[in-house]
N, C-alpha and C positions, 0 to 999 in steps of 0.2 A: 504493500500500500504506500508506503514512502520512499521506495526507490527512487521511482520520477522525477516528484519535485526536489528530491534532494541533488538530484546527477542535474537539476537544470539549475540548481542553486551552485552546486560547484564548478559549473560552466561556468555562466556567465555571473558572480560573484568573487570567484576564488579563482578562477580559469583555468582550471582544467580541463586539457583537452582529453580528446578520444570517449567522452562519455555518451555523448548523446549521438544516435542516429542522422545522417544525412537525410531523412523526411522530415519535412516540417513541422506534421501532423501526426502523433497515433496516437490509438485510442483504443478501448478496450472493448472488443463487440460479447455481448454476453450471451447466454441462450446456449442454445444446443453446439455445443463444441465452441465452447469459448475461447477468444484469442487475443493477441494484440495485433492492430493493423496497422500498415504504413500511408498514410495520404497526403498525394501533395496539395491538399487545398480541404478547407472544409466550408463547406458541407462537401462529399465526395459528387460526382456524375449521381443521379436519381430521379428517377420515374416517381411524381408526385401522384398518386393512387388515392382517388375519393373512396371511402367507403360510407355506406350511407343503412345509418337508423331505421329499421322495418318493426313492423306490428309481431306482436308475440314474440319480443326479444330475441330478434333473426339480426345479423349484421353482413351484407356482402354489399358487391361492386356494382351493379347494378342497382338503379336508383326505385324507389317505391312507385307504381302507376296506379293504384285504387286507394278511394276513401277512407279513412279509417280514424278511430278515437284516438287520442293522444292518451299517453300514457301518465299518470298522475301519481307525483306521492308529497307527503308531507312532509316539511323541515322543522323539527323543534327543538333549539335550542336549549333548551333544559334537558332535551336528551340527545346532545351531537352528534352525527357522526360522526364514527371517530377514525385517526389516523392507524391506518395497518399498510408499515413496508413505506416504501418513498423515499421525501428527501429530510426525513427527520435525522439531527444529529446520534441520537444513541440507539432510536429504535426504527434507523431507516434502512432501504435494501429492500432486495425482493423477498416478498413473505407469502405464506397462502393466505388470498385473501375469501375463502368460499364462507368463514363466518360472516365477514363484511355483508361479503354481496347477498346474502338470506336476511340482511334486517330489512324493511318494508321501506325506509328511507332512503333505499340504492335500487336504480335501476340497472339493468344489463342485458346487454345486444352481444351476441354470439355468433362468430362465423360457421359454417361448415369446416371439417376436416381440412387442412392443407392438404394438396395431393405432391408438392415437392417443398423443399424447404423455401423459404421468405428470408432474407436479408434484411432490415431495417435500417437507413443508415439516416440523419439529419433529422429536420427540424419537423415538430408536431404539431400539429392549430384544429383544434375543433369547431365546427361551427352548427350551433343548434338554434332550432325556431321554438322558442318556449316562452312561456306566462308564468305570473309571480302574482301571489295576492300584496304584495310587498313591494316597495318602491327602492326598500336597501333588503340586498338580496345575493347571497351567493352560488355560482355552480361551478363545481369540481368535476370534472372529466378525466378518465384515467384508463391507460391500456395498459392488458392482460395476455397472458402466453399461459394457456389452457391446455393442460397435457392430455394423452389418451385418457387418465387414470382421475380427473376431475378436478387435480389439482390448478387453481388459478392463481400465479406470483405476476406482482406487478411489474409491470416496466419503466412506464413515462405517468407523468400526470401535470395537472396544472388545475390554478383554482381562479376564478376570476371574480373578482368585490364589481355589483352594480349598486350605482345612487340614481336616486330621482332625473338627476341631468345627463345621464348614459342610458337611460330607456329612451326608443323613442321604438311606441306600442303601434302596430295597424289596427285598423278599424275592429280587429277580430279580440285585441287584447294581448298576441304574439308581440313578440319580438324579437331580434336578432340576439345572440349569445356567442361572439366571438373567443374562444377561450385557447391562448397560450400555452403548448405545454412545453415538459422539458425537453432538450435533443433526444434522439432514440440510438441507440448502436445494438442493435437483438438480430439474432439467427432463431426464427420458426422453425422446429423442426417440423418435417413431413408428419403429418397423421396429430399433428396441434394446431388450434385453432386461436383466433383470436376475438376477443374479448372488450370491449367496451362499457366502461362504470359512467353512469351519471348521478350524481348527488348533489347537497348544495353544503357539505360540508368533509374536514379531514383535520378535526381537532383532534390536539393545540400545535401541530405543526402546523395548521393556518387558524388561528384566532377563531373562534364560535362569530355566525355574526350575530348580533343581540334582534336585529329587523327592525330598529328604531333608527337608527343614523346617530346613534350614542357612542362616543368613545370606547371599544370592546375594553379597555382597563377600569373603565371606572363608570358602566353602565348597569342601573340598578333595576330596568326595565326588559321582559323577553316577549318576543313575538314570533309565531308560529306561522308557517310563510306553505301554504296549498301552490305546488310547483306542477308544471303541465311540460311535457316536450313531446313535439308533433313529427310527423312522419312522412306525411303524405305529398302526393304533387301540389307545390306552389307554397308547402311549411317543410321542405325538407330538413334532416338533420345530420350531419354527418360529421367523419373526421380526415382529414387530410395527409398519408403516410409516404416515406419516403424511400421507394421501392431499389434500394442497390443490390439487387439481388446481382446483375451483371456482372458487377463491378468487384466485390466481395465475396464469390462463393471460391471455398476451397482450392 
């Protein structure tokens, strides 16, 4: 774990040579048959791959064409969702997250079997068409490497804080949900699927939000926030991946 930065601390601090690699870039691709890689540039070459949000918690490439209810769950703060695996300091990494995703406050969109391995390399952005009975309002987005065996360890994620002045609602009460996540570097193995979490929390590695627009330190008030994310043509939902399977396979 401290190899790295210490060989690039004694390069370019102390100067010594011969430590560090003539690539600019490596990095450590995780997932099935974990490695270190060399790249001259990052993000690497990648095939940006929409995958899009279906009804009955289905996730593939193809975009949804029929009508359908959006799917709904509640946020309350007095009882968070809570952080499993991530970018938390002592309790982060990839964990099984299948107690997470059975509490009624996490939604989740599931691919079919991979029929050859996936590469993942660069940057992640969700983009979902959802409602909030709430004007201060969060939603966490998070991908999953789903083995044969049920087991779901996370990968990427990302939490995004809405205020009253970053809604802007259609006629219907939707809105856009642009959500950030972290870079990805994952190898899918073949016969593993991938996995999509929607939540609107991932306490206290991101703060509870209280649903008042209070200070999360020093807010004495909590509001319970009825969350909708839509599916269908004209409210898609989706997350945007960055397919180096080319460029990075074995």
């Amino acid at each position: 774990m401290t190899d790295a930065p210490l060989a690039w601390f004694d390069t370019f601090l102390r100067g010594v040579p011969g430590l560090l690699g003539e690539a600019p870039v490596t990095i450590h691709v995780q997932g099935d048959g974990g490695r270190w890689l060399d790249l001259a540039d990052w993000p690497p070459p990648a095939t940006a791959t929409t995958w899009y949000l279906h009804t009955g918690g289905f996730l593939a490439t193809d975009a949804p064409t029929a009508s359908c209810e959006p799917d709904r769950y509640r946020y309350d703060p007095a009882d968070a969702t809570p952080a499993v695996g991530g970018i938390g300091m002592l309790t982060g990494g990839p964990q099984d997250n299948r107690a997470l995703e059975a509490r009624p406050d996490v939604l989740t969109y599931t691919s079919a079997a991979l029929s050859e391995p996936l590469v993942l390399i660069g940057p992640v952005e969700a983009d979902l068409c959802v409602e909030s009975s709430l004007d201060h309002t969060d939603f966490f987005v998070r991908l999953c490497d789903v083995a044969p065996d049920g087991t779901s360890r996370n990968v990427c994620d990302g939490l995004r804080r809405f205020v009253p002045d970053a809604i802007v609602r259609a006629d219907d009460g939707t809105f856009r949900a642009s959500v950030p996540m972290w870079p990805v570097g994952h190898r899918f193995a073949a016969g593993h699927r991938l996995r999509v979490q929607v939540s609107s929390g991932a306490h206290p590695v991101y703060a509870r939000n209280p649903g008042t627009g209070e200070p999360v330190a020093t807010a004495t008030e909590l509001r319970v926030a009825d969350q909708a994310v839509h599916h269908r043509p004209g409210r898609l939902s989706s997350i945007t991946l960055p397919d180096a399977s080319a460029v990075a396979s074995p």
